[in-house]
Structures are given as C-alpha cells and as structure tokens.
C-alpha positions in Angstrom: 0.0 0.0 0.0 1.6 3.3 -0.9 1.6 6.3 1.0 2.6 8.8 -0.9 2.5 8.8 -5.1 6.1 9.1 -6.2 7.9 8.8 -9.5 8.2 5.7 -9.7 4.6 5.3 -8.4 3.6 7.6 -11.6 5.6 5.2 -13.6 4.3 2.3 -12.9 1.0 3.9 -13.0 1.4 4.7 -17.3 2.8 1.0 -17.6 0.1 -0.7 -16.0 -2.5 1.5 -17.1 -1.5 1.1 -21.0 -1.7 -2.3 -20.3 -5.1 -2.2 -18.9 -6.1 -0.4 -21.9 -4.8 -2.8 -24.2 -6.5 -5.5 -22.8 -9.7 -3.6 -23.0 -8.9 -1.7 -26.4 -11.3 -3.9 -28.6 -14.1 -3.6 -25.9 -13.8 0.2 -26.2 -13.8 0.2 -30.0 -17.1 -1.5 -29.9 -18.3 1.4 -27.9 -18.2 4.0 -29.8 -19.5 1.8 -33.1 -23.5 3.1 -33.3 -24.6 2.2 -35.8 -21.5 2.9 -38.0 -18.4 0.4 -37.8 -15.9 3.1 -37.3 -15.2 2.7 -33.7 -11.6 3.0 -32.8 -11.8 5.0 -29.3 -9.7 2.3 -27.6 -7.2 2.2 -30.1 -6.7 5.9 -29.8 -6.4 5.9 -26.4 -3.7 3.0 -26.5 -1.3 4.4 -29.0 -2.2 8.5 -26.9 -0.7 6.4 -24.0 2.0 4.3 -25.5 3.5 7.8 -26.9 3.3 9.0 -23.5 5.4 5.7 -22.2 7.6 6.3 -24.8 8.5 9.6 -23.6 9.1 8.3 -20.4 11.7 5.9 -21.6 13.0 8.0 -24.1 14.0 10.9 -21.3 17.5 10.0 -19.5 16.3 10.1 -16.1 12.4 9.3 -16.8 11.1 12.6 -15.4 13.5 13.0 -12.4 12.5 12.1 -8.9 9.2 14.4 -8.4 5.5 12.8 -9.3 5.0 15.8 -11.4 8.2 15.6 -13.4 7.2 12.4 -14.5 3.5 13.5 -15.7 5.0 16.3 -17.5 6.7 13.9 -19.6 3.7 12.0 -20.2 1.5 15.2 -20.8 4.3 15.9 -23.5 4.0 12.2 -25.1 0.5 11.8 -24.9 0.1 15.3 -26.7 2.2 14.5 -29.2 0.9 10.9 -30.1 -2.6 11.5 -29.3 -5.1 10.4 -31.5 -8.4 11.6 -31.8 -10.5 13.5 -29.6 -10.7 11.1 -26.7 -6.5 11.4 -27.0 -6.4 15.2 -26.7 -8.8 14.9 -23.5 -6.3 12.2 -22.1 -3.3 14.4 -23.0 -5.2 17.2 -21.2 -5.6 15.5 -18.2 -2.6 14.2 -17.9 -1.1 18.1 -17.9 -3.6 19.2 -15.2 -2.2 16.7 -13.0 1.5 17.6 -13.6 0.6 21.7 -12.9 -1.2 20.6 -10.2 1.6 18.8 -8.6 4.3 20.5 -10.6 6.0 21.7 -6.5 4.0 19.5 -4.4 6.8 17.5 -2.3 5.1 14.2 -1.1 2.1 13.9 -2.9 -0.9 12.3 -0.5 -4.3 11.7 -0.5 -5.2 15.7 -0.8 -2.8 16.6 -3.1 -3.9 13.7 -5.2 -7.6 14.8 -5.0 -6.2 18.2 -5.8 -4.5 16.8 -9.1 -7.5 15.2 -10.3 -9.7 18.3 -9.6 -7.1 20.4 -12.3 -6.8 17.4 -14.3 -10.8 17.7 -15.1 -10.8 21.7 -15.4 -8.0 21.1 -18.2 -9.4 18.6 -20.1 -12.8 20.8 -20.0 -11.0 23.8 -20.7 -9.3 22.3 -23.6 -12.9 21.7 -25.6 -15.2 25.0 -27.2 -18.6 23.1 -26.6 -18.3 20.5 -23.8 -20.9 17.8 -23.6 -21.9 15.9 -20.8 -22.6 12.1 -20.7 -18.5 12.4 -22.4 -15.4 11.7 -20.9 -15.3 14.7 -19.7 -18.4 14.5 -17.2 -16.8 11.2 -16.2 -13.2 13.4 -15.2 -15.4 15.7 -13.5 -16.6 13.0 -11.3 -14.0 11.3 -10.6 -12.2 14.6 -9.0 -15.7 15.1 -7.2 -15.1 11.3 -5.7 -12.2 12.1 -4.4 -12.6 15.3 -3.0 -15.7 14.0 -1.6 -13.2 11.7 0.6 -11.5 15.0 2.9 -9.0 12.2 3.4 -5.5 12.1 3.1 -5.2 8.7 2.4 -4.1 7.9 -0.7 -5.8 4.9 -1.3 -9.3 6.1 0.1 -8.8 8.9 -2.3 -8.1 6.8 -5.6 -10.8 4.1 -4.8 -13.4 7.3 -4.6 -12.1 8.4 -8.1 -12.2 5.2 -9.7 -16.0 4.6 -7.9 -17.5 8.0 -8.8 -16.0 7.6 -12.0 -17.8 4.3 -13.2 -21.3 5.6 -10.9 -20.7 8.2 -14.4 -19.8 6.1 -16.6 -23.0 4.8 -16.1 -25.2 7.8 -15.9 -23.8 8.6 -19.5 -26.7 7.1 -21.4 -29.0 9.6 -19.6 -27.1 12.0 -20.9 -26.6 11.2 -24.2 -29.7 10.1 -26.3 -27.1 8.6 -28.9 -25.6 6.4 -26.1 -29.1 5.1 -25.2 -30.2 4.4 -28.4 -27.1 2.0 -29.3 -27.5 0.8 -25.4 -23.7 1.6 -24.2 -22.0 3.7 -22.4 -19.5 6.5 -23.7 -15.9 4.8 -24.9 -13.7 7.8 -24.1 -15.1 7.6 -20.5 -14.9 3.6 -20.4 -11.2 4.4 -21.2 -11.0 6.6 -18.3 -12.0 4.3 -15.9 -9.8 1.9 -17.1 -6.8 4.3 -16.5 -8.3 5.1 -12.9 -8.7 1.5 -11.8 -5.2 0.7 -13.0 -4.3 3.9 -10.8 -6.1 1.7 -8.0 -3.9 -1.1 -8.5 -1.1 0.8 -8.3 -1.5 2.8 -5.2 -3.0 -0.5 -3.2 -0.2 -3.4 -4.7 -2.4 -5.2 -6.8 -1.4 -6.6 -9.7 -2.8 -6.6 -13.2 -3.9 -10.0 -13.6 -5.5 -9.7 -16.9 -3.4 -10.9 -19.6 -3.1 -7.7 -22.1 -4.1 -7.4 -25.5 -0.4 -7.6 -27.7 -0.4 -4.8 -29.3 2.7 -3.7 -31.9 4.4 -0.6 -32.0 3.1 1.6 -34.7 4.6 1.8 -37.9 5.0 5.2 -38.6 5.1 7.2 -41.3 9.2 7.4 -42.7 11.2 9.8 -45.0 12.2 6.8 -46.8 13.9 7.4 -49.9 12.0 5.2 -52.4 12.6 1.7 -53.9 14.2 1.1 -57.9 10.5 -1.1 -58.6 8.2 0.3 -56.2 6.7 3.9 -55.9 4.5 3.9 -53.0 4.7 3.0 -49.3 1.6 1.5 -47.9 1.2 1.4 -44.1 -2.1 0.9 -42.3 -3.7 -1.1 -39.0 -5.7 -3.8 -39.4 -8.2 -5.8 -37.0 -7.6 -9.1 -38.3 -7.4 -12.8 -37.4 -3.7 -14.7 -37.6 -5.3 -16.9 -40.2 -6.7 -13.9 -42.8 -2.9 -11.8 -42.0 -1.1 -15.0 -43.0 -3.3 -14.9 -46.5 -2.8 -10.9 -46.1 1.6 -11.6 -46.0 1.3 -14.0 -49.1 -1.1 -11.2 -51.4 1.3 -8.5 -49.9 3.8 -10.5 -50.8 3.6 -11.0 -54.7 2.5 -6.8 -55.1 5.5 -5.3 -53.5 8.6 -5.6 -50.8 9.5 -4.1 -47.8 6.6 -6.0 -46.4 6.6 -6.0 -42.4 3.6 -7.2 -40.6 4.0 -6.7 -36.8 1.5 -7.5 -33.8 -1.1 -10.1 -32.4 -4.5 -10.7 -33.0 -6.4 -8.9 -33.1 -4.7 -5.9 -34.1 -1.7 -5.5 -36.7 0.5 -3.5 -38.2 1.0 -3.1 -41.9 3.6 -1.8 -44.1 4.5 -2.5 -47.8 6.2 -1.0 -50.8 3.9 -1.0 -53.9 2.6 0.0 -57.0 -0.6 -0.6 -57.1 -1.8 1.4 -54.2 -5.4 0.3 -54.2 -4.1 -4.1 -54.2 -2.6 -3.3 -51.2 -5.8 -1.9 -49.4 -8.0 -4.3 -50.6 -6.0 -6.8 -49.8 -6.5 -5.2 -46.1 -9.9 -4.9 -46.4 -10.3 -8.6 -48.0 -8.3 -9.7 -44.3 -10.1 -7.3 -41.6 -10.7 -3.9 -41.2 -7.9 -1.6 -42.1 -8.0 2.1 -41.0 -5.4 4.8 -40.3 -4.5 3.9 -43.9 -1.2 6.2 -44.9 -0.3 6.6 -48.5 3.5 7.7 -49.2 4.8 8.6 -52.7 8.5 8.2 -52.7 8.9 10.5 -55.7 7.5 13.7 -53.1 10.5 13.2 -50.8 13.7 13.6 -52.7 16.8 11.4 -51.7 19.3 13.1 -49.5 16.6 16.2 -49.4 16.8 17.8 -45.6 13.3 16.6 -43.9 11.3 18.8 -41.4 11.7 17.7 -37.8 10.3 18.7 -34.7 12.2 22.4 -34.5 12.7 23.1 -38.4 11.3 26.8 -38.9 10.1 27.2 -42.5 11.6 27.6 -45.3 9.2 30.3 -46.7 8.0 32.5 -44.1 5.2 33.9 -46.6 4.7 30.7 -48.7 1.2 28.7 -48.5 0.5 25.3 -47.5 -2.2 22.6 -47.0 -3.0 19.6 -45.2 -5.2 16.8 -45.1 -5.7 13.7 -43.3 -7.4 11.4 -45.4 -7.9 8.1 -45.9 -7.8 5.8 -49.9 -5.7 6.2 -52.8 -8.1 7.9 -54.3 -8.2 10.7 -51.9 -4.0 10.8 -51.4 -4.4 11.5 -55.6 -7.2 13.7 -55.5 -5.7 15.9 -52.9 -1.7 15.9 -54.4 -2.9 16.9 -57.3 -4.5 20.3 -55.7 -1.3 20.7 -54.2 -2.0 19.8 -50.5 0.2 17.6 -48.5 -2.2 14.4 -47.6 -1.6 12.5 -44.3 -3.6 9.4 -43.4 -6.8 9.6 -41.6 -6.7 9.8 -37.4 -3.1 11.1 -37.2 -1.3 11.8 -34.4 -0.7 15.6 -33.4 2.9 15.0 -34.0 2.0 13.7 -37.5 0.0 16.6 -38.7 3.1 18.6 -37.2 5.5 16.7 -38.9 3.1 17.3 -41.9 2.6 20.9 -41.5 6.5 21.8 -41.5 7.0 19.5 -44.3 5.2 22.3 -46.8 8.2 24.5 -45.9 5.2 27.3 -45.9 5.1 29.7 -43.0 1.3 30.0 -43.3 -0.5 27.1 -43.5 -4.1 25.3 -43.9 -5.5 21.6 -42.0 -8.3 20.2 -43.1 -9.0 17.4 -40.9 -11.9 15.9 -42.5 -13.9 14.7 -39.6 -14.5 16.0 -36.0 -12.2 13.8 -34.1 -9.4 14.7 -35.9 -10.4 18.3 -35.1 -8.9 17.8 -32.1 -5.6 16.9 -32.8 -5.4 19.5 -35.6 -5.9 22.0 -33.0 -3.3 20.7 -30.3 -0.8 20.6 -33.9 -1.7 24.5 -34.4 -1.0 25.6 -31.2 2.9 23.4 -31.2 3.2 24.9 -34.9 2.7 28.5 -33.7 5.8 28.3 -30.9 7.6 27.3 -34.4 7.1 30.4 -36.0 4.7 28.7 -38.3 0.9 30.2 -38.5 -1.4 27.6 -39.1 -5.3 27.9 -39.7 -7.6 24.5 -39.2 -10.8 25.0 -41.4 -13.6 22.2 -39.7 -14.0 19.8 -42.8 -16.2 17.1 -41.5 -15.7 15.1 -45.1 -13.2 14.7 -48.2 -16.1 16.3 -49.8 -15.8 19.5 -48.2 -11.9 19.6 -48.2 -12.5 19.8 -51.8 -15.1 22.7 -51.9 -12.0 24.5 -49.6 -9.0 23.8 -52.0 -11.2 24.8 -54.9 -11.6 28.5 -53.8 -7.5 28.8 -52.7 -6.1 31.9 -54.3 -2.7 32.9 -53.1 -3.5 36.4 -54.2 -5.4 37.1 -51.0 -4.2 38.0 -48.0 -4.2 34.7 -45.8 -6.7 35.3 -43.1 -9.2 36.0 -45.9 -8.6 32.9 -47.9 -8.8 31.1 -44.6 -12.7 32.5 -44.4 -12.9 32.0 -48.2 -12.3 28.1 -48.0 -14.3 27.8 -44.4 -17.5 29.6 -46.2 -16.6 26.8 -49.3 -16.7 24.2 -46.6 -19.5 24.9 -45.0 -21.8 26.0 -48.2 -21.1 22.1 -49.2 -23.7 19.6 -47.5 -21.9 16.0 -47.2 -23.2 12.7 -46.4 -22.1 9.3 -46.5 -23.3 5.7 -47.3 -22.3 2.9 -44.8 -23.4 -0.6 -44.1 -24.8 -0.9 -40.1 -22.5 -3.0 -38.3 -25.1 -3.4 -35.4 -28.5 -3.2 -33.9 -29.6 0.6 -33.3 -32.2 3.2 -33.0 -31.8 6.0 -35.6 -33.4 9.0 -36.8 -35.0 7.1 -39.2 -36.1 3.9 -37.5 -34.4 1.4 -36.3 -31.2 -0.5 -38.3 -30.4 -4.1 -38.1 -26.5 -5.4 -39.1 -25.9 -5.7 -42.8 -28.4 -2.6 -43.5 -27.4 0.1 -45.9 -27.5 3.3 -43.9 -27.3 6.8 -45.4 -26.3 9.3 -43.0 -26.5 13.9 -44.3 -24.0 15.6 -42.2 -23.8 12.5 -39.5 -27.3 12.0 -38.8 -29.0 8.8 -40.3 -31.8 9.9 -42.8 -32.7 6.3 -45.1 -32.2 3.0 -44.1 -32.6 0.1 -47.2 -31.5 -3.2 -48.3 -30.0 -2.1 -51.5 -27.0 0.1 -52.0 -27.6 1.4 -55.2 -31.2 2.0 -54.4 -30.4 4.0 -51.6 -27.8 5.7 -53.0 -30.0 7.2 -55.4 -32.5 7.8 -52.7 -29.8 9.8 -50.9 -29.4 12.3 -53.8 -32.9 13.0 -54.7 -33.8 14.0 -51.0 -30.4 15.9 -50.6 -30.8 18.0 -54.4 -34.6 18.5 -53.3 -33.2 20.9 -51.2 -30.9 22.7 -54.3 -27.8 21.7 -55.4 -26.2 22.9 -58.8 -22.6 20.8 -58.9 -22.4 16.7 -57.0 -19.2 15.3 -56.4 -19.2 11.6 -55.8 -16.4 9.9 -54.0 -16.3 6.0 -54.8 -15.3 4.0 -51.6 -12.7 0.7 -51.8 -15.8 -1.7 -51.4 -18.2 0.3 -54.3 -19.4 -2.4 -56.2 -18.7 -2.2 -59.9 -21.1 0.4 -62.4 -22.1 2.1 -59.1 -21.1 5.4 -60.2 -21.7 4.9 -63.6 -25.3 4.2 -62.6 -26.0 6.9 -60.6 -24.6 9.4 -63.0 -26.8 8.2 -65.5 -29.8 8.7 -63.0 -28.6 12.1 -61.7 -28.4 13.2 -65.7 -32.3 11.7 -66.2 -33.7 13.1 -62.9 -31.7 16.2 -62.3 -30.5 17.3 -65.7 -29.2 20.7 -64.8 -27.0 19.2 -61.9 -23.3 19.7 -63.0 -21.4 15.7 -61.9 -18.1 14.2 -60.9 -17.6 10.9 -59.8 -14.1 10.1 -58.6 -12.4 7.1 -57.3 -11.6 8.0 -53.7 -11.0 4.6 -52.4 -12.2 5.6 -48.9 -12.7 2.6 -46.7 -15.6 1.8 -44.6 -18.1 4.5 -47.2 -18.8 3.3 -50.7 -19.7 6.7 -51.1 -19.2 10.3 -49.8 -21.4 12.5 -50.8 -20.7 16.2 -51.6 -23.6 18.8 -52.7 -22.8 22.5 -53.9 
C-alpha cells in the first residue's frame, strides 16, 4: 500500500494503465460503433498512452524524482501521439495533473484529490462546446469522488475516483440520447476508468492479472527514400485474425517488398512497398478492417533532401501550404494533385506537425476531414505557432468538403481572408455518406439491423434500405430537393462495380441541370461520400 504517489509510483501507473487499456482496447472500440463500424476510441487511447510511455523511456532520467516531473513527460508524449479527440482529452488530463503537482513534495491523498480536480478543469478547458454524458463528465466525477473523501489517504482517495467515476460512466446514457439508443456507455469515459482502476492497482499493490491485449508498436510514417521497382509505401492497422494476416503476408507478398507485418490478433501493423496502391488496401480490407490507412509517394520526398523535424522553422515564411488527413488512394491522388500535403486519416498531433513543416510554408491550412481529428489538428496549431509557423484548421467534416476548400485557394489574397474563403466553401457544401450498419440501433429514421445500408447527411442517419444502389439514389434526390447545382461523388474501396456509372446516369435523367463528378476516392468503410454545392 503506498503512502505517498512518487515517480516511480507515476511510472508504474502509465505501464500498467496502458496495459489495462490494451486488454480492454477492442471492448472500447465496440463502444463507440452506433450504428457505424468506425469505432476506434480504444485504439486511440492506446497508442495516446503508448506515446506518453515512450517519452518516459526516451527521457534520461524518466522525469526526475518528483511525481510531477514524471507526468510532464507524459503530458508531453500523450500530446504528441494522441489520436483523436478522446487522445487530446487524455493528454489534457494528464497536464492538469502535472501543474497541479508541478511543486508539491510528497504527494498524499489531498494533493492527489487536488491533481484530479485540475486534471478535469484542463481537459474541459481544452474543448469550445463541452458535452456531458462524455469523458469529460466522467473526469469531472472522478475529481468530485475524491474530493468527496476529505481524506488524506491515498488509497481512500483513488478508490473514490475510480467509484464515482464508473457511478458516471454509467449515468452517461441519460445523458446522451445517442448512447441510449445503441444501449452503451460512452468509450472515451470507459477508457478513463480503465486508466483510474489501473491507478487503483497501483497505489493498493495489486497486480494486473489480466493478460493484455499484444499490441505492436506503430509503424509510422518514414522519410524513406523510395525503392528502384516500387513507388508507394503502404502502411495501415488492421483488426484481423492470424489466419486472414497470414493470406494478407502471401497477397502483400507477390505486389511489393518491404513488407513488415507486426503484432497479435487482433490488431496489426501493416507496411509495404507497392505499385498498385489500391491491391494493397484491398488486400486489407479482404483480411479485416484496415484504418489509419497512410499513402507515401517516394517521388515527393527527394533522396538526401533535408526533412522537417520537430524544430525546423520554415523555409518560406510567406509561402502557403495545406493539409489533409485522409484516408484511400483515391483521396491521397485527388488531394496531391490540388497541391495539398495528404496525411492518413486519425493522425497523431505529431504527424499533422511533422506534416505541416513538411510544406516548408510559414502559413498554413489543415483540413481534418472529420470531428475527431479536429482535435488533434488544433493541439498541432497551437505546437506549430511556438515554431514560427501560422497555421489555420478549417472544420472539414468530409473529403467532400476539403475539396469545396481547396477549390476557392487563391494565393493572391491576403491569408486570413482565404482562410474564411475556404471555411464559407466548406461549410456552403452539404456531405453525407453511405455505410453498411455493423449493429442493432435506434436511428433518426427507425431502427437499423447489421448488414443494413444506412445513409447518413452531415452524421445523422436519414434512409435506411437493403439495397445500396437503391439508396444511393434515394440519398441524392432528397439531398438536391433541397438545391444543389454541382455533386461530387467519392467512390469507396468496397463500391461495387457500375455504381457510379449508374448513378450518374440517374442524376443526368432526374436532375439534368445538376453539373457531376464521380471520382475514385477509395475511402474505406463508405462506398460513397457524398458532396452537394
């Protein structure tokens, strides 16, 4: 039983509690799946804490001898690798509790209730419009736990925390009419209490006794210089069983070299030299479920050419740059050839930093392309700006409206005005997607079963059918009812064949005046995004 939460304390405290989220990682994924299988909450908040153990073990001394030394260095790391918006909140948290305890000697019950206490106000500070029934109602309570305590017992003080915090957990349905109608509880909170109950096990002497999920280190994206046959690095993870990565290795195999394939089931890493960029992704999507797909054209980064690290100022203090975080071949195409830099989707907010002072430009656009990745963007903004590099995130929420942005760029006006210029482009574009449900829910319109073809305008599900074309169709009569005078179709990785053929032939016949382009984005999950002008 410890008495007072030390360095080491803190230390063991990040091991065990990214071990305790590993184990649970798939658990929390299925969270935050309604009705759309997109989850990935519990992977974020694995590789936002593996970053932050990395920076532990990276640092010479591991954050010195004081509690708060150590969670400065995990603030940092966590910052830095987090991934999505559940990531940033973590990272947040995590730099309360260092301020907090930043010159607090021994730290005891109090100052532990204290750290907790700042920890939430951070993390709530950190978002423009917090919502309760969110991980950040669960923070809130667990500081309010162990407040509640007036002890100065450490261990009374964390077991309040991790109490209060799952009594919220629980209350988060009530809070959230999306949580009640897919019947779970919120995944970046579930992730929370997994962090605080490891904290429990810490400060008591327990041990971990569930065996962890096996989880590889990321493979992230390189400056490689390029290969004599192949032009394209290919990287993504995968959820996957051994038996469907093993037929994955041999496919992967006969396209390209290079190939490494790292982890355990269920999750893998995946990276391979190719040509045929779009082989390699289905061959990931034939296997599992691929996502944080990243796209690297050797031929963009020049051998021997000086590559922009953490504290590289830029090159062109007036030049202009762009970047996306997107996700196909398509897309990576799509977006090079309107001269933006294109990162793959959910990156870290070192990647989109690493991204950002790759342009060379002092001045600088993200579009992150959905509201997760928001986030991050932000948190990369804020690290670029100590840089000397000004950088602007216009909220895409969709490829589709990325595009409507780049299309109005002129480097003619002055910056901030071409910032509003492509934010009013944005927003004047409606989006929607197609998906197949991936589980029982309640919707907007009705309920959805698994397997049903679900089309959601701006991330709210409007049609529900059995046929994809059908509904596809469906989907653009109700959205040009409103008025519309140019579509842009993006063709997912899983379209069938003659989809887009089809419905440009019935957008010509029903809605002659309606200017169309259909492009290949090769978006996974989404055989088609949906863009209206």
């Amino acid at each position: 039983m410890l008495e007072t939460f030390d360095a080491e304390a803190v230390r063991r405290w990040c091991a065990a509690g990214l071990e305790s989220l590993r184990l649970h990682q798939h658990e929390i994924d299925q969270l935050n799946v309604y009705p759309v299988p997109d989850g990935d909450t519990g992977t974020n908040l694995v590789l936002t804490v593996a970053s932050a153990q990395r920076a532990i073990a990276d640092d010479g001394v591991g954050g010195g001898d004081d509690s708060g030394g150590v969670l400065r260095l995990m603030s940092r790391g966590a910052l830095l690798g987090a991934r999505g918006n559940s990531g940033v909140i973590v990272s947040q948290l995590l730099r309360g509790m260092a301020d907090s305890l930043a010159d607090v000697g021994a730290v005891r019950g109090r100052a532990l209730a204290g750290a907790l206490g700042e920890a939430a106000a951070a993390a709530r500070a950190a978002v423009a419009r917090p919502v309760e029934g969110t991980i950040l109602t669960v923070a809130s309570a667990a500081a309010a736990g162990a407040t509640a305590t007036g002890s100065d017992d450490l261990d009374a003080v964390a077991r309040s925390a991790a109490g209060a915090a799952a009594a919220a957990l629980a209350r988060t349905p009530e809070q959230l009419p999306a949580l009640a109608r897919a019947g779970v509880v919120d995944a970046g909170g579930r992730g929370l209490c997994v962090l605080l109950d490891a904290l429990v096990a810490v400060v008591t002497g327990q041990e971990v006794t569930s065996a962890p999920v096996a989880l590889g280190r990321p493979v992230t994206a390189t400056r490689e210089t390029g290969s004599s046959e192949y032009g394209y690095e290919v990287q993504y993870l995968l959820e996957a069983g051994s038996a469907a990565v093993e037929r994955l290795r041999a496919t992967l195999a006969v396209l390209g070299d290079s190939l490494v394939v790292v982890g355990d089931e269920p999750v893998w890493n995946v990276h391979v030299h190719v040509n045929d960029i779009g082989a390699a992704i289905e061959a990931g999507v034939e296997a599992g479920r691929p996502h944080r797909i990243t796209v690297t054209r050797f031929e963009d980064q020049a051998p021997g050419a000086a590559t922009a690290g953490p504290t590289s100022p830029p090159r062109d203090p007036d030049g202009r740059g762009a970047v996306v975080a997107a996700a196909g071949s398509g897309l990576v195409e799509i977006f090079g050839g309107e001269g933006a830099r294109v990162i793959g989707a959910n990156p870290s907010t070192a990647e989109i930093l690493d991204a950002v002072l790759a342009t060379g430009a002092g001045r600088v656009v993200v579009l992150p392309d959905d509201p997760d990745t928001q986030a991050v963007a932000g948190a990369a903004a804020r690290e670029a700006q100590a840089l000397g590099v000004r950088v602007s995130v216009v909220p895409t929420r969709s490829p589709v409206q990325a595009l409507a942005a780049l299309a109005v760029r002129d480097a003619g006006r002055g910056f901030e005005d071409d910032v509003i210029a492509m934010a009013e482009a944005a927003g004047a574009c409606r989006y929607a997607k197609v998906c197949y449900a991936s589980r029982e829910a309640v919707t907007m319109a009705g309920p959805c079963r698994p397997g049903d073809v679900l089309a959601l305008v701006e991330d709210e599900v409007h049609l529900i059918g059995a046929d994809l074309a059908q509904t596809c169709r469906d989907l653009l009569d109700r959205m040009l009812g409103g008025g519309g005078e140019l579509a842009t179709l993006l063709l997912g990785s899983d379209a069938p064949p003659g989809l887009g053929d089809g419905l440009r032939d019935h957008l010509a016949q029903r809605w002659p005046f309606v200017e169309v382009q259909v492009y290949d984005g090769g978006q996974p999950t989404y055989p088609l995004l949906v863009g209206i002008e």
